[in-house]
KOLROBA-518403 format. One record per atom (N, C-alpha, C): residue in one letter; chain; atom name; x, y, z. Coordinates in nm, 3 decimals, always signed. Example, Ala and Ser with C-alpha at 12.3 -4.5 7.8 and 13.67 -1.06 7.14 Angstrom:
+-------+-------+--------+---------+---------+---------+
: titor : palum : drengu :       x :       y :       z :
+-------+-------+--------+---------+---------+---------+
:     a :     A :      N :  +1.319 :  -0.569 :  +0.780 :
:     a :     A :     CA :  +1.230 :  -0.450 :  +0.780 :
:     a :     A :      C :  +1.320 :  -0.330 :  +0.780 :
:     s :     A :      N :  +1.285 :  -0.225 :  +0.708 :
:     s :     A :     CA :  +1.367 :  -0.106 :  +0.714 :
:     s :     A :      C :  +1.290 :  +0.003 :  +0.787 :
+-------+-------+--------+---------+---------+---------+
This chain:
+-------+-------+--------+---------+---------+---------+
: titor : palum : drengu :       x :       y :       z :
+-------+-------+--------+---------+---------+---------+
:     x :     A :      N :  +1.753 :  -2.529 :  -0.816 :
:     x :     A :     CA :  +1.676 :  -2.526 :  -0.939 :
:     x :     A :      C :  +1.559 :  -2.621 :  -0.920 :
:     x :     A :      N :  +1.420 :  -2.569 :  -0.953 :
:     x :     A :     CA :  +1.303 :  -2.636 :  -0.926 :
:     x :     A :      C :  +1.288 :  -2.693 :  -1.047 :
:     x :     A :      N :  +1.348 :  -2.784 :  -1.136 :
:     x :     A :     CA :  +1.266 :  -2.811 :  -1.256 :
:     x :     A :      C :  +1.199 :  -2.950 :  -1.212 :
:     x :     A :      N :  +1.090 :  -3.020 :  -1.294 :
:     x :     A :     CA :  +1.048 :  -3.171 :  -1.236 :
:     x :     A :      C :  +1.140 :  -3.216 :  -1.335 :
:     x :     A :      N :  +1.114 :  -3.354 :  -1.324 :
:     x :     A :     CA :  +1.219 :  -3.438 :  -1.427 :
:     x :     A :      C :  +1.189 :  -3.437 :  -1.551 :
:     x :     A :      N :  +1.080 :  -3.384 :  -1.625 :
:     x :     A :     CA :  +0.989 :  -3.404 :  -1.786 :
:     x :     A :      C :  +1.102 :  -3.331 :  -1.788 :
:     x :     A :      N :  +1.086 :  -3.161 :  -1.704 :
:     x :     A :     CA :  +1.179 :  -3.061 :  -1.772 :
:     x :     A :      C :  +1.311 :  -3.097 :  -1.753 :
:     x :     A :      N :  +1.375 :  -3.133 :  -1.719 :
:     x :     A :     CA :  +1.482 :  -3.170 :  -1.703 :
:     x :     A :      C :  +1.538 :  -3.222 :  -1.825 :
:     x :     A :      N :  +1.469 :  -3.293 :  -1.870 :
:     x :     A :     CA :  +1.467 :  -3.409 :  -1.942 :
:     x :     A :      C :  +1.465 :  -3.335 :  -2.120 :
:     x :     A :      N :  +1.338 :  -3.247 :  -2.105 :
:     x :     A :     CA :  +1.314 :  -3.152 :  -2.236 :
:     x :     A :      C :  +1.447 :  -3.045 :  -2.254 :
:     x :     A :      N :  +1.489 :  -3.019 :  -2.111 :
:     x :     A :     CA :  +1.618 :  -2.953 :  -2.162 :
:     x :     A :      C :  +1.729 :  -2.955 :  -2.198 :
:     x :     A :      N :  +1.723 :  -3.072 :  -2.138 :
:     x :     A :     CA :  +1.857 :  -3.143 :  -2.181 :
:     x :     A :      C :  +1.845 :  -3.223 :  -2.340 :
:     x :     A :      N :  +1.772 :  -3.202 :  -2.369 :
:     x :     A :     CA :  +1.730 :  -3.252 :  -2.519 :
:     x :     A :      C :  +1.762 :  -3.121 :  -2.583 :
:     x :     A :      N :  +1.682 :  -3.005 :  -2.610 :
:     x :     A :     CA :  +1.711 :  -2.880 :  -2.646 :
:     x :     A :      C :  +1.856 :  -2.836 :  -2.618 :
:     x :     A :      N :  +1.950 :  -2.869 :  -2.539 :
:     x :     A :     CA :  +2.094 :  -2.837 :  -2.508 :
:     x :     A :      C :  +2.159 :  -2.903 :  -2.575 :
:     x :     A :      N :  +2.121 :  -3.071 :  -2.616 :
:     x :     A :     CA :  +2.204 :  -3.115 :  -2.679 :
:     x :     A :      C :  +2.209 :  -3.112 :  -2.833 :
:     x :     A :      N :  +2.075 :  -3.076 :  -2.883 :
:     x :     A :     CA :  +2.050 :  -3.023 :  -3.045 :
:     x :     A :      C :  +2.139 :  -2.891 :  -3.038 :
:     x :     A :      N :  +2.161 :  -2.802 :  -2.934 :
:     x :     A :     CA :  +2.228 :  -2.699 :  -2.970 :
:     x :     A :      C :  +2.412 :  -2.708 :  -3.014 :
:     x :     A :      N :  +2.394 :  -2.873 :  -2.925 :
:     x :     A :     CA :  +2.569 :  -2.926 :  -2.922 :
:     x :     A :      C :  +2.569 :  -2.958 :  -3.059 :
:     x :     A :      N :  +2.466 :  -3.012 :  -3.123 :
:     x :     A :     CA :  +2.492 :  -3.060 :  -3.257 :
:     x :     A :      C :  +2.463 :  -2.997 :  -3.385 :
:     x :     A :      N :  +2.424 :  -2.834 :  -3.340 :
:     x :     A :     CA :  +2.363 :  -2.746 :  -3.420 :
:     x :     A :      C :  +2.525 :  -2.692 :  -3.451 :
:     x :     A :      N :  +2.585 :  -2.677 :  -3.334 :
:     x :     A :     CA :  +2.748 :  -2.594 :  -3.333 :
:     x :     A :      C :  +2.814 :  -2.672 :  -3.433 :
:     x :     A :      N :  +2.835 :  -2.833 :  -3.423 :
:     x :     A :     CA :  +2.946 :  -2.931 :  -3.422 :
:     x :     A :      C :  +2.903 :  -2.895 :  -3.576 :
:     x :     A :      N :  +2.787 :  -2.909 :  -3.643 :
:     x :     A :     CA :  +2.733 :  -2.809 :  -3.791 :
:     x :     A :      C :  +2.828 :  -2.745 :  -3.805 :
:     x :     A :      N :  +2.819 :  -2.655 :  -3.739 :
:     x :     A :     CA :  +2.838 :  -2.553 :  -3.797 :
:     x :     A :      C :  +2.997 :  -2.505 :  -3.774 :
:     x :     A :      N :  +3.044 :  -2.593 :  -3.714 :
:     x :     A :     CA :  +3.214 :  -2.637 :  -3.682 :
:     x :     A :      C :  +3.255 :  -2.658 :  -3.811 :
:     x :     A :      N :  +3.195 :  -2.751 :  -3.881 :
:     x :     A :     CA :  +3.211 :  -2.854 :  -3.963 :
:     x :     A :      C :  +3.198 :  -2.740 :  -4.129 :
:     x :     A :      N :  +3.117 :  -2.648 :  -4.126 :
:     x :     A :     CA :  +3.071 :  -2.583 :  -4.230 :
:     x :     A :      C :  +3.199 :  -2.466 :  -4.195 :
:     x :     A :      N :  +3.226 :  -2.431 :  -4.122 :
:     x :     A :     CA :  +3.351 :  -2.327 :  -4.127 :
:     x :     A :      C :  +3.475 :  -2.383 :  -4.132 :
:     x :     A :      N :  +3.496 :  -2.508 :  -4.133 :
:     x :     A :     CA :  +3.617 :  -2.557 :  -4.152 :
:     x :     A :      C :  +3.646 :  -2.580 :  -4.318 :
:     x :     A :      N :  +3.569 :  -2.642 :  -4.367 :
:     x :     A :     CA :  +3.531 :  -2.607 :  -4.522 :
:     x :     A :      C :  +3.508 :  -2.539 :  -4.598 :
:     x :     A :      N :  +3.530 :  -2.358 :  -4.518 :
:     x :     A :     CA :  +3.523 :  -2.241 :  -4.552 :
:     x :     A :      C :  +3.640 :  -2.203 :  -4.494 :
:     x :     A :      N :  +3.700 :  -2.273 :  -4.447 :
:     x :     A :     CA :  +3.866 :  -2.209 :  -4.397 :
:     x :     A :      C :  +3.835 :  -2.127 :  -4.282 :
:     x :     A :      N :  +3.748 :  -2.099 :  -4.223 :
:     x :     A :     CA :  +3.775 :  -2.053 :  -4.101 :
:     x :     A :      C :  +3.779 :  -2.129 :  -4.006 :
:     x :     A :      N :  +3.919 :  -2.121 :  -4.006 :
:     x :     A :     CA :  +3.942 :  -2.241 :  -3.890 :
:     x :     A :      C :  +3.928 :  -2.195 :  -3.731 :
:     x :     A :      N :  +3.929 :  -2.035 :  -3.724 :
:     x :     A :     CA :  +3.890 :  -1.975 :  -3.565 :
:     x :     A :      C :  +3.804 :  -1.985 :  -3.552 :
:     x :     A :      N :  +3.702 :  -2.019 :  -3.603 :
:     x :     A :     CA :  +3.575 :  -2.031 :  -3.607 :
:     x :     A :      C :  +3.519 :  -2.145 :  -3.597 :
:     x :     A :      N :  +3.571 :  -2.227 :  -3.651 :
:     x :     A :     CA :  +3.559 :  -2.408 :  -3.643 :
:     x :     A :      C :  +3.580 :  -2.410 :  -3.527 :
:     x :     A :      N :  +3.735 :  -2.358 :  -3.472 :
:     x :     A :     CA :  +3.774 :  -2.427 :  -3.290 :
:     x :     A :      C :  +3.682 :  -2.352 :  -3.234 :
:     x :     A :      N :  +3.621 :  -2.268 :  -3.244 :
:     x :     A :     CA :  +3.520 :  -2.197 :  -3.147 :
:     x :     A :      C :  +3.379 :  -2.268 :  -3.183 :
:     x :     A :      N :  +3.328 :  -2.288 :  -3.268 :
:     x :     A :     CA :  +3.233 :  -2.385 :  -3.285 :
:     x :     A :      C :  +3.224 :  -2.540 :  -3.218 :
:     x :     A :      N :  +3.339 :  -2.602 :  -3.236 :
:     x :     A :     CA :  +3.376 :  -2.695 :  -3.171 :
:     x :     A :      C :  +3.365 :  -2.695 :  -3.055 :
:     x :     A :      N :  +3.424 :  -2.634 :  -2.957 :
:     x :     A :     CA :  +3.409 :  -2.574 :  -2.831 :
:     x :     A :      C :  +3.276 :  -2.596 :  -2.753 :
:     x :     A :      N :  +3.175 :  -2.451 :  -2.854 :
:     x :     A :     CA :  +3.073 :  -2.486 :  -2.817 :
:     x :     A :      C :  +2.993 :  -2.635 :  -2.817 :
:     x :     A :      N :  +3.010 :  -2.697 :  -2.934 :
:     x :     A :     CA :  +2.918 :  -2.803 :  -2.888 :
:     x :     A :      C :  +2.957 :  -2.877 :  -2.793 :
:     x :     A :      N :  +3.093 :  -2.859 :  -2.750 :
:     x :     A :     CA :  +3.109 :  -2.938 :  -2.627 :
:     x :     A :      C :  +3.045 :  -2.841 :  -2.494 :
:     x :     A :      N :  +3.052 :  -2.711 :  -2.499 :
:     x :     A :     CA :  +3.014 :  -2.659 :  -2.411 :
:     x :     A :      C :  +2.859 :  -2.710 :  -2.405 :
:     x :     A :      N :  +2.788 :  -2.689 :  -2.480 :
:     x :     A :     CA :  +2.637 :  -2.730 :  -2.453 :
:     x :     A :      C :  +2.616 :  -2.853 :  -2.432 :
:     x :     A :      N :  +2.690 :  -3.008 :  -2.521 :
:     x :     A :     CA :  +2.707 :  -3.131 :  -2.461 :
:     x :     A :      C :  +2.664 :  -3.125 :  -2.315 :
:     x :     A :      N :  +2.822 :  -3.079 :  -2.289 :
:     x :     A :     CA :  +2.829 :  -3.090 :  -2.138 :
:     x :     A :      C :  +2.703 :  -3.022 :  -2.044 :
:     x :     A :      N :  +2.644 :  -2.911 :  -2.056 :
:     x :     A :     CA :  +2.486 :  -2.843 :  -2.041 :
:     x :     A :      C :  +2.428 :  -2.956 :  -1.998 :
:     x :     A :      N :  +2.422 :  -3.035 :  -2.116 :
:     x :     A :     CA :  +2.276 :  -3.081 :  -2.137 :
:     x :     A :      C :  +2.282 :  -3.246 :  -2.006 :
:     x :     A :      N :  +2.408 :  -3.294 :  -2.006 :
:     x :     A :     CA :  +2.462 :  -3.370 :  -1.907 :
:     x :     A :      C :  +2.443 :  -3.297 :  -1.772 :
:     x :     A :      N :  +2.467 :  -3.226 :  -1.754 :
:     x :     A :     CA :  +2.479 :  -3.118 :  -1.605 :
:     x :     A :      C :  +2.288 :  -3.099 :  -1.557 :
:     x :     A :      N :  +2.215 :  -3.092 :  -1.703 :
:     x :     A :     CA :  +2.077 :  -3.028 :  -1.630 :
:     x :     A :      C :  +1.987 :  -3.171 :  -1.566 :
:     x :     A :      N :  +2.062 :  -3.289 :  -1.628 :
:     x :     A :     CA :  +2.001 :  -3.376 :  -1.583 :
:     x :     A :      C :  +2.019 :  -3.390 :  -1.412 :
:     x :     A :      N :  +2.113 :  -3.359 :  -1.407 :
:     x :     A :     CA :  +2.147 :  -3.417 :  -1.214 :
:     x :     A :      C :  +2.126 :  -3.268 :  -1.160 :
:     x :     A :      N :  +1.997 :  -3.152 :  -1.193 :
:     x :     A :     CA :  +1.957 :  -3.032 :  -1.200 :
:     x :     A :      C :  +2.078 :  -2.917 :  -1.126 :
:     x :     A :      N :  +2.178 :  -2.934 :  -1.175 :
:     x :     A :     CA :  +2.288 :  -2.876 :  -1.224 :
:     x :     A :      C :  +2.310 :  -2.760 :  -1.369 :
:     x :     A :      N :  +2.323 :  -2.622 :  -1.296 :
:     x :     A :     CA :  +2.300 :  -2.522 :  -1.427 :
:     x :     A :      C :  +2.410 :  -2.406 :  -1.427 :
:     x :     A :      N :  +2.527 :  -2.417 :  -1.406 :
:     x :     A :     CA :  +2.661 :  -2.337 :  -1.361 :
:     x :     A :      C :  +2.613 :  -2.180 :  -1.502 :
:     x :     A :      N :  +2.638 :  -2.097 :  -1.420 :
:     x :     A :     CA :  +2.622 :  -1.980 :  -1.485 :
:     x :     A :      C :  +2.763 :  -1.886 :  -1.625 :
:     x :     A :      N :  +2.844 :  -2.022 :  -1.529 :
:     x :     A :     CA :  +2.957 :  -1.957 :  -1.609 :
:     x :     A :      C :  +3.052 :  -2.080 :  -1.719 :
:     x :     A :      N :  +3.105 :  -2.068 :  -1.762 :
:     x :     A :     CA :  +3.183 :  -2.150 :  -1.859 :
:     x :     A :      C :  +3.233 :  -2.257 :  -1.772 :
:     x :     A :      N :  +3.351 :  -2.136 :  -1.661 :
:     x :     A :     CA :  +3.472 :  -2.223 :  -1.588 :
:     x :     A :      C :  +3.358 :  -2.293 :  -1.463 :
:     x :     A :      N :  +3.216 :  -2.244 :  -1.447 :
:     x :     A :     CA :  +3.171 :  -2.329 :  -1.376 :
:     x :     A :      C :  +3.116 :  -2.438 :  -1.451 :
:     x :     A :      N :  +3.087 :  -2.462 :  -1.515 :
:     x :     A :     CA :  +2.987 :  -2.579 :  -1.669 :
:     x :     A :      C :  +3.167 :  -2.674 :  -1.600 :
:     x :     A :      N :  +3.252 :  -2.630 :  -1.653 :
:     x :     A :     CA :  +3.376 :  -2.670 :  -1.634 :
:     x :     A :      C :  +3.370 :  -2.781 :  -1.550 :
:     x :     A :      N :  +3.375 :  -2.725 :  -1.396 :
:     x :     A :     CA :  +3.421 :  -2.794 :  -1.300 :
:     x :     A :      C :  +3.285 :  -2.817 :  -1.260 :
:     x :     A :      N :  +3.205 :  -2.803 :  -1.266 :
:     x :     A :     CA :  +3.079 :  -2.921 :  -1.259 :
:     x :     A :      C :  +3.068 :  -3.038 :  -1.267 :
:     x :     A :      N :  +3.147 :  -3.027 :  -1.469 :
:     x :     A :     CA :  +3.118 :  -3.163 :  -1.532 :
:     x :     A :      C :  +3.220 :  -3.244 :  -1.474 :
:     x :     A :      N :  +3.344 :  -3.162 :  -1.441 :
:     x :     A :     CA :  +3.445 :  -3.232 :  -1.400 :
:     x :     A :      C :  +3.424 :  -3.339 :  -1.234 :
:     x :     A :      N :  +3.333 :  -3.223 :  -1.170 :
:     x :     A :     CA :  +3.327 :  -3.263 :  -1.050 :
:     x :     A :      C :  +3.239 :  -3.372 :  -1.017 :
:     x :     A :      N :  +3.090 :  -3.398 :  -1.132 :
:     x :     A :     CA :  +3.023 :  -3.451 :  -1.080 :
:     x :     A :      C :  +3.028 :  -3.611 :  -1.172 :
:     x :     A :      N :  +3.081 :  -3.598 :  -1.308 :
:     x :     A :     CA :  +3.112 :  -3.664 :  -1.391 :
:     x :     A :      C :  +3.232 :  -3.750 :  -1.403 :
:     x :     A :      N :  +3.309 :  -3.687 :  -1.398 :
:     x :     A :     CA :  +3.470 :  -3.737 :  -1.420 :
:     x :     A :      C :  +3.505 :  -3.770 :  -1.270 :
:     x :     A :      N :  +3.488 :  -3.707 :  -1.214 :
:     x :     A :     CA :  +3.555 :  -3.786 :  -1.052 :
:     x :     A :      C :  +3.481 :  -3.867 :  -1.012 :
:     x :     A :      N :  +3.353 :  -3.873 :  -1.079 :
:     x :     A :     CA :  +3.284 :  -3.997 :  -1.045 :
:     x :     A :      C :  +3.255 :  -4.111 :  -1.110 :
:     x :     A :      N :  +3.354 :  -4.123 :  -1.268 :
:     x :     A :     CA :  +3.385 :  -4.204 :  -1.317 :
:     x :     A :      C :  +3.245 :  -4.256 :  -1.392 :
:     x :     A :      N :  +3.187 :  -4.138 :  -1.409 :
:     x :     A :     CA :  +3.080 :  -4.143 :  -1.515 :
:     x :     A :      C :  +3.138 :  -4.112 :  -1.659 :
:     x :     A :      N :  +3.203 :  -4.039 :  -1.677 :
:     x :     A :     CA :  +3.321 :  -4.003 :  -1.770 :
:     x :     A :      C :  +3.436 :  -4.038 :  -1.827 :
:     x :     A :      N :  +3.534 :  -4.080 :  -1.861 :
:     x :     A :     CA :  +3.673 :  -4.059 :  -1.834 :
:     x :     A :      C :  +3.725 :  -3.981 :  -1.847 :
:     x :     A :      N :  +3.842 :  -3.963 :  -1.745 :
:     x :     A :     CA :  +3.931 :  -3.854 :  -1.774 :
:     x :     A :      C :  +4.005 :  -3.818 :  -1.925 :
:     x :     A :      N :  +3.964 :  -3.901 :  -1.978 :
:     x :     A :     CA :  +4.061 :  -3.877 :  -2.115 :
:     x :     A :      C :  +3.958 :  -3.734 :  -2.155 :
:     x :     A :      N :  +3.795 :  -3.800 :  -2.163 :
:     x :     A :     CA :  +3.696 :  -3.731 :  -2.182 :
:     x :     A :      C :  +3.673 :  -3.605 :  -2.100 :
:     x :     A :      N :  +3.699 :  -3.607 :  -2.038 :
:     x :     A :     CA :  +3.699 :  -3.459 :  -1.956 :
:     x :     A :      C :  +3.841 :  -3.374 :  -2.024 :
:     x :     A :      N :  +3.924 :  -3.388 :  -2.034 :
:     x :     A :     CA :  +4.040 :  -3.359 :  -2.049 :
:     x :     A :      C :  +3.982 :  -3.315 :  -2.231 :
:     x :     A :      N :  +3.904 :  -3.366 :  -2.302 :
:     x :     A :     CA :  +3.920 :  -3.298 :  -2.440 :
:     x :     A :      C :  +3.808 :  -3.176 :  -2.444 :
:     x :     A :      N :  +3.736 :  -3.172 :  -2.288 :
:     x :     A :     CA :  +3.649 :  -3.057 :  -2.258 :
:     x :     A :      C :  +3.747 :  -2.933 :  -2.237 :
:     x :     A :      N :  +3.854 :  -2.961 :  -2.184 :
:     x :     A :     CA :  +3.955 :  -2.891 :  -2.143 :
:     x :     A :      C :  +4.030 :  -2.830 :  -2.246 :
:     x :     A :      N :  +4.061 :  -2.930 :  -2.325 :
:     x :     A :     CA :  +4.124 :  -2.880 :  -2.450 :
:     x :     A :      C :  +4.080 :  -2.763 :  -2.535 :
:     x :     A :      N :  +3.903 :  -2.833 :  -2.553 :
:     x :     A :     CA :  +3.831 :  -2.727 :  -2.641 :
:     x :     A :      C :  +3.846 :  -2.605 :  -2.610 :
:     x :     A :      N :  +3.868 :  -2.583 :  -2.499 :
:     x :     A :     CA :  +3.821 :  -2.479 :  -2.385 :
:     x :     A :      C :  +3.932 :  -2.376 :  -2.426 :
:     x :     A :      N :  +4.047 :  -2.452 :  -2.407 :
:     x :     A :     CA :  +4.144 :  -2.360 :  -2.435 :
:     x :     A :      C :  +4.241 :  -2.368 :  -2.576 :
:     x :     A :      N :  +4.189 :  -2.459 :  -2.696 :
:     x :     A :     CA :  +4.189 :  -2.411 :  -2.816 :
:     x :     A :      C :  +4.059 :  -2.282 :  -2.781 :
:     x :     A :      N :  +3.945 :  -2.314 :  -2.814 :
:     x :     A :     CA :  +3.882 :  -2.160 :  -2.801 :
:     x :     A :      C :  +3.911 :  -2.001 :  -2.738 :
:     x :     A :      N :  +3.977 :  -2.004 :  -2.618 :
:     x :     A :     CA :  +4.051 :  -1.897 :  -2.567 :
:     x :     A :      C :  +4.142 :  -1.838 :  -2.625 :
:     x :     A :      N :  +4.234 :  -1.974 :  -2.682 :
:     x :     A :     CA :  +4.338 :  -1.865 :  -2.779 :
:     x :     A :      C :  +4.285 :  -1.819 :  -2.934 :
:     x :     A :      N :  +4.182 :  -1.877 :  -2.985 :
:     x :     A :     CA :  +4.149 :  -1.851 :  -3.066 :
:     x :     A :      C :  +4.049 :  -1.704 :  -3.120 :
:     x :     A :      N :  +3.953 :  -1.716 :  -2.980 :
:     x :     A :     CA :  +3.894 :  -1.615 :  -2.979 :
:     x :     A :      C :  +3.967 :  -1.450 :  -2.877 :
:     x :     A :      N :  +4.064 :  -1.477 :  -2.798 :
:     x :     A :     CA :  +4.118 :  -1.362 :  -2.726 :
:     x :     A :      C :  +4.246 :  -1.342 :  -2.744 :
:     x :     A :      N :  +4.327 :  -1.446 :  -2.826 :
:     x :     A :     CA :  +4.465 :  -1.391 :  -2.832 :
:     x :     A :      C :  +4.477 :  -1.360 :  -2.983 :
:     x :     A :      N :  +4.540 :  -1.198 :  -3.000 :
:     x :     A :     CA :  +4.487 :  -1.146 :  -3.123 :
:     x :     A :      C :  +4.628 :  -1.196 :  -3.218 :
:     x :     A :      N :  +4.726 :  -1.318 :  -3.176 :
:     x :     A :     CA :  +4.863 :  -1.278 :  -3.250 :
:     x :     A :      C :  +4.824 :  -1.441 :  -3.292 :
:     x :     A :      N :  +4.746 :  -1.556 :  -3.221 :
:     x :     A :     CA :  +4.714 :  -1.712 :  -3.260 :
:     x :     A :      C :  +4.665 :  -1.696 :  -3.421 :
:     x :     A :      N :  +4.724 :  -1.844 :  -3.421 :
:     x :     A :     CA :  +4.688 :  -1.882 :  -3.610 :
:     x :     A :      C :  +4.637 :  -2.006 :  -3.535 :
:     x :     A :      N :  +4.510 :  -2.029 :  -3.589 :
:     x :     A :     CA :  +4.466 :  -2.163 :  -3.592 :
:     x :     A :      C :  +4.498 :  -2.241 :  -3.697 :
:     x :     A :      N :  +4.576 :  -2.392 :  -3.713 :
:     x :     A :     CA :  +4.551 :  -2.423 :  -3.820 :
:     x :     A :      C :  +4.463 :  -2.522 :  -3.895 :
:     x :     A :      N :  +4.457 :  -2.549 :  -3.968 :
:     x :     A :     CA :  +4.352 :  -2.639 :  -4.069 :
:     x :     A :      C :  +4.360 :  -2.799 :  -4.025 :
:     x :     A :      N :  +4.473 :  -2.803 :  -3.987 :
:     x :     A :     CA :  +4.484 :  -2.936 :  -3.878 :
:     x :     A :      C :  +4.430 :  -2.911 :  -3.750 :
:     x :     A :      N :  +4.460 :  -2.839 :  -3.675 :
:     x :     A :     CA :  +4.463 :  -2.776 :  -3.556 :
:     x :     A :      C :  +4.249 :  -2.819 :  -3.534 :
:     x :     A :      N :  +4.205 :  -2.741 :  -3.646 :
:     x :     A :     CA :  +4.040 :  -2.696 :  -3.672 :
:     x :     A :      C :  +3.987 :  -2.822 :  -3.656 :
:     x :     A :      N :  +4.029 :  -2.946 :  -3.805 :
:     x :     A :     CA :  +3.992 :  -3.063 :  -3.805 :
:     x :     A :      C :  +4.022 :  -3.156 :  -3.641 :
:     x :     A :      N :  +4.124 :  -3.148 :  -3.620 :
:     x :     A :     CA :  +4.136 :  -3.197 :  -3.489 :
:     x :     A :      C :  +4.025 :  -3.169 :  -3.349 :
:     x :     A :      N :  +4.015 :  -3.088 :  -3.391 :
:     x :     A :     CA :  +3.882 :  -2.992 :  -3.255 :
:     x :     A :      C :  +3.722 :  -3.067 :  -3.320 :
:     x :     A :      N :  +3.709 :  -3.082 :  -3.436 :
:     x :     A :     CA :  +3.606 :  -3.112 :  -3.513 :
:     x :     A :      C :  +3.573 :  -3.262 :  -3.438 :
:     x :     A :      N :  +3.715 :  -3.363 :  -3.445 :
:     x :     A :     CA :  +3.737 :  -3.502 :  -3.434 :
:     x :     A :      C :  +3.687 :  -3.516 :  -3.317 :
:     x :     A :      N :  +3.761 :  -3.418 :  -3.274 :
:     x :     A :     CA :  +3.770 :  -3.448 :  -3.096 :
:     x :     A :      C :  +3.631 :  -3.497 :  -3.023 :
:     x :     A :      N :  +3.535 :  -3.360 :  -3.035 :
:     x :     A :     CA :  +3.415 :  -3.335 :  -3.005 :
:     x :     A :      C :  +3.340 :  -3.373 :  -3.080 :
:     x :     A :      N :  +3.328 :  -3.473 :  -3.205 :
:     x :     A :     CA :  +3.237 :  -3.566 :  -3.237 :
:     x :     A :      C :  +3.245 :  -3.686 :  -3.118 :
:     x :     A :      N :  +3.326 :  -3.735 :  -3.087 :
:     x :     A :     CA :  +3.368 :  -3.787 :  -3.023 :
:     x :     A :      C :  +3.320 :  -3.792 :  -2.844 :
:     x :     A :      N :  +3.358 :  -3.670 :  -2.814 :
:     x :     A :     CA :  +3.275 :  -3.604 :  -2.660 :
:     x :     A :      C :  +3.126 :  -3.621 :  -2.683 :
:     x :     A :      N :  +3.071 :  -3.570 :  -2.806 :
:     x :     A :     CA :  +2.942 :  -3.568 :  -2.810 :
:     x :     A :      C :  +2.838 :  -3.696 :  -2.795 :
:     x :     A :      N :  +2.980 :  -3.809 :  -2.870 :
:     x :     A :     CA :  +2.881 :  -3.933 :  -2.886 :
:     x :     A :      C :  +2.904 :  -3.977 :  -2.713 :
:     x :     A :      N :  +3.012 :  -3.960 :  -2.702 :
:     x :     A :     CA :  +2.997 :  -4.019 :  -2.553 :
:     x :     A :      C :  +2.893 :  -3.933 :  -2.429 :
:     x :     A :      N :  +2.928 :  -3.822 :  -2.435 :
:     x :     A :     CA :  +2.816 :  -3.757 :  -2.392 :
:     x :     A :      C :  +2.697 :  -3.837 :  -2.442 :
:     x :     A :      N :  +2.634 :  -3.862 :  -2.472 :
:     x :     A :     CA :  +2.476 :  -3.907 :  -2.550 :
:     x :     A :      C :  +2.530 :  -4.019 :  -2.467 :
:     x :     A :      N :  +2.586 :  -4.128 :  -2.462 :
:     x :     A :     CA :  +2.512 :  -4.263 :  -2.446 :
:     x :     A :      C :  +2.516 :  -4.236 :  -2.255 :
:     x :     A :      N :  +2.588 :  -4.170 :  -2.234 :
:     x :     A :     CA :  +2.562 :  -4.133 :  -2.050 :
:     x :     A :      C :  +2.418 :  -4.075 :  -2.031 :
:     x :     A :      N :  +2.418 :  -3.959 :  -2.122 :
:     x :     A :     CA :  +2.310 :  -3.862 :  -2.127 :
:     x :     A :      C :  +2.152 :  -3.954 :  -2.127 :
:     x :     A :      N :  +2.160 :  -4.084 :  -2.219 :
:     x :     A :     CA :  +2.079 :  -4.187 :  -2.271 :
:     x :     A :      C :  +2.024 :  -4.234 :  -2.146 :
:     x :     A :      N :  +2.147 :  -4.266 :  -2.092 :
:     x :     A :     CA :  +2.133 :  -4.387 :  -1.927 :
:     x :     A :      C :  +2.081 :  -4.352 :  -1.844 :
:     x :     A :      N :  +2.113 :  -4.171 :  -1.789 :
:     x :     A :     CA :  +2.043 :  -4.076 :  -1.704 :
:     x :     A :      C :  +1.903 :  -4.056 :  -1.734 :
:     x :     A :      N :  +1.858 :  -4.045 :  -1.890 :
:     x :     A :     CA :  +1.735 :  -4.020 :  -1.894 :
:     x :     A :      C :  +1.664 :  -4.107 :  -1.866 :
:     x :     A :      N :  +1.669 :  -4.280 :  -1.916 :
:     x :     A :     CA :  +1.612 :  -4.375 :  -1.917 :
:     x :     A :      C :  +1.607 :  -4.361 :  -1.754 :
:     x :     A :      N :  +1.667 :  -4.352 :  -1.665 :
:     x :     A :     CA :  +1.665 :  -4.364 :  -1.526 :
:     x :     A :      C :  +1.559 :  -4.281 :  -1.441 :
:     x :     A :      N :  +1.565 :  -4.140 :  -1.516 :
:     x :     A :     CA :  +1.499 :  -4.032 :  -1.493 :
:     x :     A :      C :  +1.313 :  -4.096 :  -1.524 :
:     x :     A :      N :  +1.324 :  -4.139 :  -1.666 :
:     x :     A :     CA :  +1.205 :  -4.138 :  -1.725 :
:     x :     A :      C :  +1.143 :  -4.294 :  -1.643 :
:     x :     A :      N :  +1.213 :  -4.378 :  -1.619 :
:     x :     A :     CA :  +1.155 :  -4.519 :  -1.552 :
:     x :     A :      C :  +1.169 :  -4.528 :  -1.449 :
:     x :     A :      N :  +1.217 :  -4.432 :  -1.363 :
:     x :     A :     CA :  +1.194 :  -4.360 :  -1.225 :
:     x :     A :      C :  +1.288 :  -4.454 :  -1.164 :
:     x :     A :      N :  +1.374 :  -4.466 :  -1.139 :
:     x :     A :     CA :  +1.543 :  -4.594 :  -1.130 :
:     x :     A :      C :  +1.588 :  -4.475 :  -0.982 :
+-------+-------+--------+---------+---------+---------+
């Protein structure tokens, strides 16, 4: 991936408003009782979180289970992360799977809020890594 670092930098900004556009809108379907919809909302903003972390080290996995083991690989084994934190990427991942492909799952209203918690949580930590990379990026480190 040819991006310079501005773009890098602009996209990973735009990826992470999208993490916090979802975690919205997580938050607005849980208060409407759709709670399959919350864990799948949830999900996403971790899915794009994690995006917007990945485009900085110009890293752009095409697929979910690659975003996956990206973040895992380049983040968490390198103790940019913690594993606790990787592990609630994991979670989302697969609250969302059963939520969205297994047609017999009940999500519940705990279950929803919990996914909500979680990934406020991923998100803030995401950001202050995301913070460190850019400042590095932008003051040329």
């Amino acid at each position: 991936m040819g991006l310079t670092s501005e773009e890098k930098v602009s996209l990973s900004d735009i990826r992470f408003q999208k993490a916090q556009e979802m975690l919205s809108d997580a938050v607005l379907n849980m208060e409407g009782k759709r709670y399959k919809t919350a864990a799948n909302r949830s999900y996403y903003a971790a899915y794009h979180a994690a995006r917007s972390l990945l485009i900085l080290k110009g890293i752009d996995p095409s697929t979910h289970d690659g975003v996956k083991a990206m973040f895992s690989l380049h983040f968490v084994k390198n103790n940019l992360i913690s594993i606790e934190t990787g592990k609630i990427y994991q979670n989302l991942m697969s609250l969302r799977n059963e939520a969205d492909y297994d047609d017999f799952s009940e999500i519940t209203g705990v279950e929803a809020e919990n996914a909500i918690n979680i990934v406020q949580k991923f998100i803030e930590t995401l950001n202050k890594t995301r913070n460190g990379i850019k400042n590095e990026i932008i003051h040329g480190q």
